[in-house]
C-alpha positions as CSV (number, residue, x, y, z in Angstrom):
1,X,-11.1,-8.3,-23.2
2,X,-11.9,-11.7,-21.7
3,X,-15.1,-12.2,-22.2
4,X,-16.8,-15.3,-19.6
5,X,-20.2,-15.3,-20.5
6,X,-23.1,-13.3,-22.9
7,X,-25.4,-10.7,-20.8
8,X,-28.8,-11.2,-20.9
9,X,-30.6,-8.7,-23.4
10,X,-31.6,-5.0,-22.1
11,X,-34.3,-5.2,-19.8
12,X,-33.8,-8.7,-18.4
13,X,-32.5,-7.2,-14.9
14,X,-34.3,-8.0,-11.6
15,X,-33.7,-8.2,-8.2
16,X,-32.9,-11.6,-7.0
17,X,-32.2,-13.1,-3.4
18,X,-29.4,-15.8,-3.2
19,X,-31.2,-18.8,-1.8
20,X,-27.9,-19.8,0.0
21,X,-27.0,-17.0,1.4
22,X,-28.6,-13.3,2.6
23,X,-27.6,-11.5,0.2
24,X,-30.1,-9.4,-3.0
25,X,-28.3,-8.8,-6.1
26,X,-29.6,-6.8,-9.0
27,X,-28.4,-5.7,-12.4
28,X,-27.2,-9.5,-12.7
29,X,-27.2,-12.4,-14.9
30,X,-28.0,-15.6,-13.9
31,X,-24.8,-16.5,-14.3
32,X,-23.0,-13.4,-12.8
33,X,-25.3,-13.7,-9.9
34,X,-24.8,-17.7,-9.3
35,X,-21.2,-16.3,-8.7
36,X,-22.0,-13.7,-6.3
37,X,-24.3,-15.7,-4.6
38,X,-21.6,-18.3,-3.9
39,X,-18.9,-15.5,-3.4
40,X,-21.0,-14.1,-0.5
41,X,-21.6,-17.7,1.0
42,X,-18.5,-17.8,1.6
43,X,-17.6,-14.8,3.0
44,X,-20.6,-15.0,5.3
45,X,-19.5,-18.7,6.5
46,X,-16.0,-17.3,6.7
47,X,-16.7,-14.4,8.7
48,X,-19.4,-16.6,10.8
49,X,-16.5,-18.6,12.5
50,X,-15.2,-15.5,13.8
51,X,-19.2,-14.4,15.0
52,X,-19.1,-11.8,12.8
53,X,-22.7,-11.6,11.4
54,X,-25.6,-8.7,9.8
55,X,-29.3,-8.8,10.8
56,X,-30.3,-7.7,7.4
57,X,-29.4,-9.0,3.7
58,X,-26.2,-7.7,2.0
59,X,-27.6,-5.8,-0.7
60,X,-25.5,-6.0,-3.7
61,X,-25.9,-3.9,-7.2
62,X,-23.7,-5.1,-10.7
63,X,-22.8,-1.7,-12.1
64,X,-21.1,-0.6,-15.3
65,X,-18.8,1.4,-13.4
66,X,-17.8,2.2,-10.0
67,X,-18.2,5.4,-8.7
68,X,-15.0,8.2,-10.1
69,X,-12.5,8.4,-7.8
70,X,-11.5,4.6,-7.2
71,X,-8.7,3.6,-9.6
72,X,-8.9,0.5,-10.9
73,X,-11.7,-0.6,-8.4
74,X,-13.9,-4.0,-9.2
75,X,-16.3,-3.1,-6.2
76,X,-16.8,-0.7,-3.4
77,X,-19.2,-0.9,-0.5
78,X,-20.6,2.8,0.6
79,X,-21.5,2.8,4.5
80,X,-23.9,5.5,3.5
81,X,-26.3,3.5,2.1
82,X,-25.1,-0.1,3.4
83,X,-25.2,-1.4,-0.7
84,X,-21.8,-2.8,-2.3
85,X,-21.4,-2.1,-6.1
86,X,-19.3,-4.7,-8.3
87,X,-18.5,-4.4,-11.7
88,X,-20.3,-6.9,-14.3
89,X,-18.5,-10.1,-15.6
90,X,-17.8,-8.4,-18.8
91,X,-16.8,-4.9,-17.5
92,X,-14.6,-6.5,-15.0
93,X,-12.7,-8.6,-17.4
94,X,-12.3,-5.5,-20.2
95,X,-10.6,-3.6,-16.9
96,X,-7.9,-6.9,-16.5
97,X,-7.9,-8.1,-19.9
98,X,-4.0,-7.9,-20.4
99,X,-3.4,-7.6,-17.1
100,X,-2.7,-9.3,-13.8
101,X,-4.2,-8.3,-10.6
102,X,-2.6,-11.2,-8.7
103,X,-0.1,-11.8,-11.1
104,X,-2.0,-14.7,-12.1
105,X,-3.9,-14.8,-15.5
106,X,-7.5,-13.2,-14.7
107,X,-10.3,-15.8,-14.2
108,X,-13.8,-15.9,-12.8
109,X,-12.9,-17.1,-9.5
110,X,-11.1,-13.8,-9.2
111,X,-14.0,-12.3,-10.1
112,X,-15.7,-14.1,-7.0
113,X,-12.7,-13.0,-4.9
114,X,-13.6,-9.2,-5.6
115,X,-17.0,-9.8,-4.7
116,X,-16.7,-11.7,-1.5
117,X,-14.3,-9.2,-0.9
118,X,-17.0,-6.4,-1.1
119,X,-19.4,-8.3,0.9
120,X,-17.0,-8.6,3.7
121,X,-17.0,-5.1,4.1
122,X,-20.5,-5.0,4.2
123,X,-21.2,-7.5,6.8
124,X,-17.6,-6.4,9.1
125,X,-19.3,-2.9,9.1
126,X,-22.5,-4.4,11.4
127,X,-19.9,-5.5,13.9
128,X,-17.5,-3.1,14.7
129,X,-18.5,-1.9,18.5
130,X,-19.2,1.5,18.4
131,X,-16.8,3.1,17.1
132,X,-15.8,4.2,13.2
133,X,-12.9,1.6,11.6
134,X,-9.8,3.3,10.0
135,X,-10.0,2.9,5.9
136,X,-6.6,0.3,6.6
137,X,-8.6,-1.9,9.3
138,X,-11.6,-2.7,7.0
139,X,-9.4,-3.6,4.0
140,X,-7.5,-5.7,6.2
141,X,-10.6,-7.8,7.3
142,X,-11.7,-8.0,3.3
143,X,-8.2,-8.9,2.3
144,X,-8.2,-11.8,4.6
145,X,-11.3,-13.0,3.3
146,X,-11.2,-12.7,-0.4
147,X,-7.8,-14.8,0.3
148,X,-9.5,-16.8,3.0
149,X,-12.2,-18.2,1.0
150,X,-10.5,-18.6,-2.6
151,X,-9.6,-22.2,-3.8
152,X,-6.6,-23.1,-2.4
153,X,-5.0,-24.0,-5.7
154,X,-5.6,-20.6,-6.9
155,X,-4.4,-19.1,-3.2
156,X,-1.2,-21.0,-3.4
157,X,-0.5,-20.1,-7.1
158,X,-0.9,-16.2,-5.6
159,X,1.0,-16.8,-2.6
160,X,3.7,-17.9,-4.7
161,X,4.0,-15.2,-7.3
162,X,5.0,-13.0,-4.0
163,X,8.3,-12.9,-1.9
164,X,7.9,-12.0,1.7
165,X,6.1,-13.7,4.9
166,X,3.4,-11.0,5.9
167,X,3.3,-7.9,8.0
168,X,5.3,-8.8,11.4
169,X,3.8,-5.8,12.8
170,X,0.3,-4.2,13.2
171,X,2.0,-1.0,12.7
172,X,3.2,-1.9,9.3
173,X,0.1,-2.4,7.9
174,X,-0.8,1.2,6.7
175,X,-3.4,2.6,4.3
176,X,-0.2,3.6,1.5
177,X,0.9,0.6,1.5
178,X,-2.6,-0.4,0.2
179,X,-2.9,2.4,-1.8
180,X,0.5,1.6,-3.8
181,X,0.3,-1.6,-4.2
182,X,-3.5,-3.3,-3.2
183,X,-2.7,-7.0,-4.4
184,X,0.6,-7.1,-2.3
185,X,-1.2,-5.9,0.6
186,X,-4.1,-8.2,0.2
187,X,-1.5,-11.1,0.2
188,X,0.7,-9.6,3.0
189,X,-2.8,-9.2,5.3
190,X,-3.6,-12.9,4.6
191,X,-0.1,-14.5,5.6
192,X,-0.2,-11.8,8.7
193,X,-3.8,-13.5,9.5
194,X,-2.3,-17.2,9.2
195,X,0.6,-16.9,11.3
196,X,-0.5,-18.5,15.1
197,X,0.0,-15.8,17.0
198,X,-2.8,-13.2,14.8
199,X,-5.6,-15.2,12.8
200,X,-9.1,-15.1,14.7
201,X,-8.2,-13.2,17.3
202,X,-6.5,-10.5,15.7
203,X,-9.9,-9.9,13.8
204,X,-11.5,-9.9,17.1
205,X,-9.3,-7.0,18.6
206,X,-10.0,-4.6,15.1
207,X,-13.4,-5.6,15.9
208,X,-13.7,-4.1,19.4
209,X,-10.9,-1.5,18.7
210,X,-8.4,-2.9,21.2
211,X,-5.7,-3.1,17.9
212,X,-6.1,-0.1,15.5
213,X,-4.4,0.2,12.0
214,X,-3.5,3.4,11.5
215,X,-4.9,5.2,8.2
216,X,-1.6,7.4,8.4
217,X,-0.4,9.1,4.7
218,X,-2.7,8.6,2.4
219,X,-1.7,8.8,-1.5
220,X,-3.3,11.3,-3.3
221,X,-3.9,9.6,-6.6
């Protein structure tokens, strides 16, 4: 376990709004939410530049534990109800402690990644023009921003624990290859988004359905 901070005592929880950014977080410390808060600042300002925006706040709940099903999930955002769930400080480092998501020693601004990462999900799902994504084209969009808006001293030090150049292809970027391996894909998305050709635009096409990621085999786990 890698322990970042004490909770607050039982009880203490409340409903807070992030004063820089539209987003409500409960079941938070102050501390957990100050990193939230700034998490989903910066996914909003990312996302912003490719006029991807929400009406309404991001509403985001720190849980003990994600929903059964999602293996060795920090967050998930459920469409249903338009509310992301992320994993507490503490819960989230006992699930890495001893291990490497990124290959990089866990930290909080990983933490942060998870959640912006969560929150870009919640504000791509406003925007896509009347249709349903695939599963593959709404991780894409939160891979590139939980990469997109890390520190980019911790970004390169990810980058380079990876060999390879990104996806050449839209049709190599599948919903397996996510399932098998979700930090290579997250890191394969981001250096297919910063090649010239792809970046903002490629975004843009998902978001009006002109490019689609195909879902294809999924991995039973």
């Amino acid at each position: 376990m890698l322990p970042l901070w004490s909770l607050p005592a039982a009880g203490d929880t409340v409903r807070l709004r992030c004063g820089n950014a539209e987003v409500s977080v409960s079941g938070a410390d102050s501390r957990e939410q100050a990193l939230i808060c700034d998490a989903a600042k910066g996914a909003a300002e990312f996302l912003g530049t490719l006029g991807l925006t929400r009406a309404g706040a991001v509403e985001i709940e720190v849980v003990d534990q994600i929903p059964e099903g999602l293996k060795l999930a920090s967050g998930c955002y459920d469409w249903r109800v338009d509310v992301v769930s992320i994993l507490g400080a503490e819960n989230c480092a006992a699930m890495w402690g001893g291990k490497e998501f990124f290959r990089v020693p866990y930290e909080r601004d990983i933490y942060k990644s998870f959640a912006a990462h969560e929150v870009a999900h919640a504000i791509a799902a406003a925007n896509f023009e009347g249709f349903m994504p695939t599963v593959t084209t709404q991780e894409y969009i939160a891979a590139v921003t939980q990469l997109g808006t890390m520190e980019a001293a911790l970004r390169n030090r990810i980058l380079a624990e990876f060999e390879g150049d990104g996806f050449d292809e839209a049709s190599e970027i599948s919903l397996l290859y996510y399932q098998i391996d979700p930090a290579r894909f997250i890191v394969e998305c981001y250096r297919h988004y910063a090649k010239h050709e792809n970046g903002p635009e490629f975004i843009r096409r998902l978001m009006r359905g002109d490019t689609v990621l195909s879902d294809g085999q999924i991995y039973l786990q």
